[in-house]
N, C-alpha and C positions, 0 to 999 in steps of 0.2 A: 503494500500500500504506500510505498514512498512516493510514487507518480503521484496519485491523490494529493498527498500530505504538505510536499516538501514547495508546491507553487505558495502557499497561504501561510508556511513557517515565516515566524520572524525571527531570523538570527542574529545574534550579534555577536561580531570578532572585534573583540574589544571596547573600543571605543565608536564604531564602524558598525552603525545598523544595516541589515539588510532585508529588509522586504520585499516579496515578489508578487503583491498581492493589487497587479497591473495588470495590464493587457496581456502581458506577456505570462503573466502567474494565469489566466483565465485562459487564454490559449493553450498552456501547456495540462492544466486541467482538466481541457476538452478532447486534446489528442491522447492525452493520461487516459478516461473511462473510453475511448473509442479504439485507442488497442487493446486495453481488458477485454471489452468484448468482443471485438475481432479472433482473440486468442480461445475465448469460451465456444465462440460459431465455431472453430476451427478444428478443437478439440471433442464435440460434440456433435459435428455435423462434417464429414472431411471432403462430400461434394463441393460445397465451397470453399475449398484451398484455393484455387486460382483465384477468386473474387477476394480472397480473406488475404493472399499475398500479396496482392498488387495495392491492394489499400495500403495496406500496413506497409509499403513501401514511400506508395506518394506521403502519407502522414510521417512518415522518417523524414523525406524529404522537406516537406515542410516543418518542420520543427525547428530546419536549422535558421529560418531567420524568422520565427515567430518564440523557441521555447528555449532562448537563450544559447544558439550555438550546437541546436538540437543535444540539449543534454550534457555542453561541454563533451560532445564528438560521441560520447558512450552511449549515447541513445541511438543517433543517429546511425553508428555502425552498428548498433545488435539489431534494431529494424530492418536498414539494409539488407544484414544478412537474415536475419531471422523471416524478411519477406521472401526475400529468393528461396529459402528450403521448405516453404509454406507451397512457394510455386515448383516446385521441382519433384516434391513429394507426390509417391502414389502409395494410395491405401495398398495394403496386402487383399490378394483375391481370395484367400480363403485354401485353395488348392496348391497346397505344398508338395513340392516332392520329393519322392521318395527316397533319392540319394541325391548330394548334392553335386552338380560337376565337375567337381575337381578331384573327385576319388571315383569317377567314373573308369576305366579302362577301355581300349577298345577289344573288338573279342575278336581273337585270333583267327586266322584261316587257313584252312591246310593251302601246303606250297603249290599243290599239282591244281588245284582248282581254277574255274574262271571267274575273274569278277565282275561280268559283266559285261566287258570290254569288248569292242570289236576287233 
């Protein structure tokens, strides 16, 4: 919940108040609950990965000159990425099988045989 939290803290480094509770603290607010729920459709419903990653991509993008630098860079690149393997992901089918291919072998044939070949 630090996305929520951290636009409306007021901190202070020392003598040095800090408030983010501007356009910029409300904008990153907004892109704060709209990647939670992008991640919740995503995790809940995985037909929309393509829609859910390309959002959460353009929202990374925007961040960087509305939510301070998108996150001071850390936002921006784990959206970034975190969009692209949203969009790159395919659900598992269901139908595993039953050895994996790389401990397959091929199966031998006698020498004298034909394989087919013209």
């Amino acid at each position: 919940m630090p996305i929520l939290y951290f636009p409306y803290a007021h901190l202070n480094f020392g003598a040095i108040p800090l408030a983010l509770s501007t356009s910029a603290g409300a904008g990153s607010l907004i892109i704060g609950v709209l990647l939670v729920a992008l991640a919740i459709s995503l995790w809940f419903h995985q037909q929309v990965r393509v829609f859910a990653g390309i959002t959460v991509i353009l929202l990374a993008l925007i961040s960087f000159p509305v939510a301070n630098f998108g996150g001071l860079l850390i936002g921006l690149v784990s959206g970034l990425i975190g969009g692209s393997l949203a969009c790159a992901w395919i659900p598992p089918t269901g139908a595993a099988e039953s050895q994996p291919a790389a401990n397959r072998a091929p199966t031998p044939s006698p020498a004298g045989e034909d394989h087919g070949g013209k």
